[in-house]
C-alpha positions in Angstrom: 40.6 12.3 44.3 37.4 13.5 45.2 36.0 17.1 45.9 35.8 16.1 49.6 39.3 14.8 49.7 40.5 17.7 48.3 38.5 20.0 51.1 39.9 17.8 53.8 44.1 18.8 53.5 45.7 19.4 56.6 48.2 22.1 56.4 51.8 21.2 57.7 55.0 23.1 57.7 58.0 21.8 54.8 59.6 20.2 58.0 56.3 18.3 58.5 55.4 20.1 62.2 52.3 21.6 63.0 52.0 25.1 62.0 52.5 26.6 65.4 52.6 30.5 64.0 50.0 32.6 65.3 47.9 31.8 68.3 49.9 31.6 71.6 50.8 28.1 73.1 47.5 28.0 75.4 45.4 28.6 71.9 46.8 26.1 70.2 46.4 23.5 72.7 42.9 24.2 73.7 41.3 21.9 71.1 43.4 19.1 71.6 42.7 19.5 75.8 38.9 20.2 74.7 38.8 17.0 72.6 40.4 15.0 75.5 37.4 15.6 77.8 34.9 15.3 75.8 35.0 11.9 74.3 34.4 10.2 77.3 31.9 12.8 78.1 30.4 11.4 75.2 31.3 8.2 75.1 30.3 7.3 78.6 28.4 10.2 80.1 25.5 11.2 77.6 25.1 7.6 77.2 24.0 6.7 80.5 26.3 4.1 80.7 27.1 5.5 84.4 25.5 6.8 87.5 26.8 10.1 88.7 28.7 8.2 91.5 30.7 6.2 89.5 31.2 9.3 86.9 32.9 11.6 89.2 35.0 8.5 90.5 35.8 7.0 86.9 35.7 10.1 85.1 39.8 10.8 84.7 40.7 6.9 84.3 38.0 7.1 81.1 39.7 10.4 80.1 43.2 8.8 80.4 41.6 5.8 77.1 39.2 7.8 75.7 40.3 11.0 75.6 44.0 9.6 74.5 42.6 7.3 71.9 40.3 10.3 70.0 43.3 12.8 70.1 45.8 10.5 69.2 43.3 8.9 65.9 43.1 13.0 65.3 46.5 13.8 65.3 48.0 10.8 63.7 45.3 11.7 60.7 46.2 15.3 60.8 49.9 14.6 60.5 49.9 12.1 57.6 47.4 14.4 55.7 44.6 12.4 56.5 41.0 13.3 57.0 37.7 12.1 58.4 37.3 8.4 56.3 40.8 7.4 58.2 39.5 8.5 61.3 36.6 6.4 61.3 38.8 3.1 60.7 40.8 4.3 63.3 38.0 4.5 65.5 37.3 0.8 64.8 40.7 -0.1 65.8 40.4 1.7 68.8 37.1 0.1 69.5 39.4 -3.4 69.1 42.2 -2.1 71.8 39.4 -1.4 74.4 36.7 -3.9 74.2 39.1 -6.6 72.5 42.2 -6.2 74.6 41.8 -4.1 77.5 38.0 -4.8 79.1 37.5 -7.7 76.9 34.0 -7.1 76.6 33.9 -9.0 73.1 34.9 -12.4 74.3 33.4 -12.1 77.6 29.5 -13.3 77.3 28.2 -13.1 81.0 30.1 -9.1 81.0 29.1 -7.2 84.2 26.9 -10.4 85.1 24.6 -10.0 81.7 24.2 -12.3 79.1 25.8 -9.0 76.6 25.4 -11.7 73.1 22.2 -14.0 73.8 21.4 -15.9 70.7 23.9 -14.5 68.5 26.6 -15.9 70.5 29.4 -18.0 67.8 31.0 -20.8 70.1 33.2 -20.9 67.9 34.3 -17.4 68.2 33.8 -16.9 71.6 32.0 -13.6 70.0 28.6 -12.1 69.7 27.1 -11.1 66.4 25.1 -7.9 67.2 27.4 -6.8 70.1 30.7 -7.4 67.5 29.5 -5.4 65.0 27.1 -2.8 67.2 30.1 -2.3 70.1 32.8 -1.4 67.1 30.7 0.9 65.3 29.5 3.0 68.6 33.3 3.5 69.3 34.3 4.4 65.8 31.4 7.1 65.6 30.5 8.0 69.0 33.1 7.6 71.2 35.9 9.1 69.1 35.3 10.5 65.9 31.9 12.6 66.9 33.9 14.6 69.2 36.9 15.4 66.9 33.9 16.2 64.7 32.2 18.5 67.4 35.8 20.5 68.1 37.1 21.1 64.8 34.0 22.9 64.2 34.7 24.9 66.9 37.7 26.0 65.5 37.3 25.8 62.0 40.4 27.9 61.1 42.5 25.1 62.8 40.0 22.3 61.8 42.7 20.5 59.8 46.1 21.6 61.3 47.6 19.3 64.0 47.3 20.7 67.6 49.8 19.1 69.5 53.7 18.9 68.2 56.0 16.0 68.8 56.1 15.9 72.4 52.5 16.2 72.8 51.8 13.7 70.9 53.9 11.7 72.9 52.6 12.8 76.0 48.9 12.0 74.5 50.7 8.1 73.3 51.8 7.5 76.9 48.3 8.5 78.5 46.7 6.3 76.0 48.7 3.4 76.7 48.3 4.1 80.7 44.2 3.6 80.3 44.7 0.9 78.4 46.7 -0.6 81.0 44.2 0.5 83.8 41.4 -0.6 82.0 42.5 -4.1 81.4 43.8 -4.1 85.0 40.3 -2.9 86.4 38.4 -5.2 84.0 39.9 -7.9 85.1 39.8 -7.3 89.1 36.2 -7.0 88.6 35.3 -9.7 86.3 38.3 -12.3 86.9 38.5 -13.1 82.7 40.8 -13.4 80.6 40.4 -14.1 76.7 42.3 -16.8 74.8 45.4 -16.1 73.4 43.9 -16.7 70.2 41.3 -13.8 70.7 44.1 -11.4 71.6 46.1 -12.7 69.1 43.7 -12.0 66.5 42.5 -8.9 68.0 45.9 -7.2 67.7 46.3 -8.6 63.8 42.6 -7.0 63.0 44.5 -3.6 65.0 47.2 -3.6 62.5 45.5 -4.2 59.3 43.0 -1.5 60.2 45.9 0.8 60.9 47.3 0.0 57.6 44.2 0.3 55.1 43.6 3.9 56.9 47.1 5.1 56.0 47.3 3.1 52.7 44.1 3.7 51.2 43.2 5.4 47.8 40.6 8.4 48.2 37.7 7.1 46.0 36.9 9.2 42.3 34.4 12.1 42.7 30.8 11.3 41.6 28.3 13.8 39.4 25.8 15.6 40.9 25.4 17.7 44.4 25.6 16.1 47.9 21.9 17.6 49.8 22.2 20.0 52.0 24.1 19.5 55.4 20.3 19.6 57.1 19.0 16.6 55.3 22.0 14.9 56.1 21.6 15.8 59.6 18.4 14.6 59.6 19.5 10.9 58.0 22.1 10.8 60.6 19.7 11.5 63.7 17.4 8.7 62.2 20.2 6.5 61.2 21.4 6.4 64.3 18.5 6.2 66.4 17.7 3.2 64.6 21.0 1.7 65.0 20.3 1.9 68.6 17.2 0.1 68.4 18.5 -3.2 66.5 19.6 -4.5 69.5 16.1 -5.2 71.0 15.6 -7.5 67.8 15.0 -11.2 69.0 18.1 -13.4 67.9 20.2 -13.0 64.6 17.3 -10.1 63.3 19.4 -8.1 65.5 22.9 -8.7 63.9 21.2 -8.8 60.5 19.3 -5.5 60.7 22.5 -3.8 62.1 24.6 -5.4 59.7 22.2 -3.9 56.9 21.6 -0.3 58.2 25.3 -0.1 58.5 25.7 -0.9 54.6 23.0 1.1 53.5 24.3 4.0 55.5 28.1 3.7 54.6 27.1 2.9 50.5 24.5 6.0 50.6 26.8 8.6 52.9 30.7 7.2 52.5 30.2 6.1 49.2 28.1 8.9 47.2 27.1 12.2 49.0 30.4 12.3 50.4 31.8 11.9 46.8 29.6 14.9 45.2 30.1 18.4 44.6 29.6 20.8 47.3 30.2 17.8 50.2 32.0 20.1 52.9 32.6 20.7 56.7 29.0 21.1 57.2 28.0 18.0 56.1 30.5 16.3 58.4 29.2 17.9 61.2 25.7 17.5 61.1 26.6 13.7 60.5 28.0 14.3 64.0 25.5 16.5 65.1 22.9 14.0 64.0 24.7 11.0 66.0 25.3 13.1 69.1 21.6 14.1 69.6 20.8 10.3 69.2 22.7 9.6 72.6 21.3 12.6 74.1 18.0 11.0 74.3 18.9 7.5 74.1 21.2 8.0 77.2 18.0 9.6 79.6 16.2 6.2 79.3 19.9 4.2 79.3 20.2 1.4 82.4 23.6 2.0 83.8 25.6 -1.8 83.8 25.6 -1.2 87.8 22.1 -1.1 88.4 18.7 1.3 88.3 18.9 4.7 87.4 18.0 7.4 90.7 17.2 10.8 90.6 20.2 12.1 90.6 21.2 10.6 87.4 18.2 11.4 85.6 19.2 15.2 86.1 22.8 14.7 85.2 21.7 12.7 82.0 19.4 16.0 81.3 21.9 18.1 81.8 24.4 16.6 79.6 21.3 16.3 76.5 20.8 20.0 76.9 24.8 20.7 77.1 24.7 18.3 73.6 22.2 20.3 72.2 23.9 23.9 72.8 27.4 22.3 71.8 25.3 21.8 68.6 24.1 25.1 68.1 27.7 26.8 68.8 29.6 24.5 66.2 27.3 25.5 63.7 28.1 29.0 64.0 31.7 28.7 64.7 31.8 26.2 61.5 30.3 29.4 60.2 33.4 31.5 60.3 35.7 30.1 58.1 33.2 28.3 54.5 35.5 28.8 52.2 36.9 24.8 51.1 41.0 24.5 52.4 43.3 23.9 49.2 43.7 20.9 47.3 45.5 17.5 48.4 42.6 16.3 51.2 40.9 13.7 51.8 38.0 12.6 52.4 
């Protein structure tokens, strides 16, 4: 077990409930109600995936899959004593309900009316490489585990408690499974697809093996030496990220091939040995998610929405959001602040 695992326990009551002692009922559930609206803030939103029209009108169906997704990964974690590196594969299982079950993005190649996997396309598959691998990986970091990132910060003396008890997370299950529902009904009134059985088929198998390594894996052995400080790490993350985004404009399989490698490179150097030394911390996790928000802050101004050209209007709400990024920044840092002192043994990573 490394040092990181160790700082990452999350603290239950013998019975195995949240450790609801303290702060009254609205307290305790602010985080989790936080974290519900701003993952598809995030996910959607700062991107610039939408105009402001279509935000205001889609904004509470989006909640209803991403909001429910990125709580429910968070709490399930929390619960089973889990930290951020079963989080992360729970993102890319959540990225396999939405784009491989409900829209069906990944098997659809004319999505929206766009040719979404060009040259990569596998007939064989019925999948693209670069938007496989690039569409998983911006919901397991963006769309769900940057924002549980972002709001344990904010609350660091609750960062790894669960927030919701049984019922809520029941409550947070159903509204999941509604947008899901929604989702794959909208997706296909607009689009009138429908993958193969053996795409859904496979997609739900990938969903449960994913599920299982997160719960089932081994934290990793501690490494010598000190992770760098949580601004360098930052700073890898902002660039790390920023050039993520930019793979896609490769010509053919450089695309899926440069993503494919940055994403090695990143995981072996970050998941496999700073987050393994001494020192590796809460800080560190959030300027990886500090470093990835900022990237879709600016990435998100320039961003053509899948409906069509960008006007004025969405300029200024895509500013608006970048600068709201920015301060959401500057305040988890100093809440994260608060409370430096490493939670007891038994975490993970």
């Amino acid at each position: 077990m490394t040092d990181g695992d160790r700082r990452e326990a999350t603290r239950l009551e013998p019975s195995g409930r949240p450790d609801t002692a303290g702060p009254p009922l609205r307290r305790r559930v602010a985080p989790a109600v936080a974290l519900f609206l701003l993952a598809p803030a995030i996910g959607e939103l700062l991107l610039g995936n939408v105009r402001l029209g279509e935000a205001v009108a889609t904004f509470p169906l989006l909640g209803l899959m991403y909001g429910g997704g990125a709580l429910l990964i968070r709490e399930t974690a929390r619960r089973a004593r889990r930290g951020p590196t079963t989080m992360l594969i729970l993102g890319v299982a959540y990225g396999l309900v939405e784009e491989g079950l409900a829209d069906q993005m990944l098997f659809h190649r004319y999505y929206a009316g766009n040719d979404e996997m060009g040259d990569t396309y596998i007939p064989a598959l019925g999948m693209g490489g670069w938007l496989t691998i690039g569409v998983l990986t911006m919901h397991a970091v963006w769309s769900t585990n940057v924002g549980i990132a972002l709001i344990e910060a904010l609350v660091p003396e609750r960062a790894e408690k669960p927030w919701l008890g049984r019922t809520g997370l029941g409550i947070t299950a159903a509204l999941f499974a509604v947008g899901v529902v929604v989702v794959t009904w909208g997706s296909y009134h607009d689009e009138h697809f429908f993958a193969a059985p053996e795409q859904l088929l496979g997609s739900v198998a990938a969903i449960l093996v994913l599920v299982v390594v997160a719960f089932r894996r081994r934290p990793a052995s501690a490494l010598p030496g000190a992770a760098p400080r949580p601004s360098v790490v930052g700073v890898v993350a902002f660039v790390a990220s920023g050039a993520f985004m930019m793979t896609e404009d490769l010509p053919g399989w450089w695309s899926a091939a440069a993503v494919a490698a940055l994403l090695t490179v990143t995981i072996a150097v970050i998941g496999g040995r700073w987050s393994r030394q001494r020192n590796w911390g809460r800080a560190h996790r959030l300027a990886l998610a500090s470093g990835a928000l900022l990237t879709y802050a600016w990435v998100g101004i320039g961003m053509r929405p899948e409906s069509g050209p960008k006007r004025t209007a969405d300029y200024i709400m895509n500013a608006i959001l970048a600068l709201a990024a920015v301060a959401l920044v500057i305040v988890a840092a100093r809440r994260s602040r608060t409370l430096e002192h490493p939670p007891p043994v038994g975490a993970e990573r």
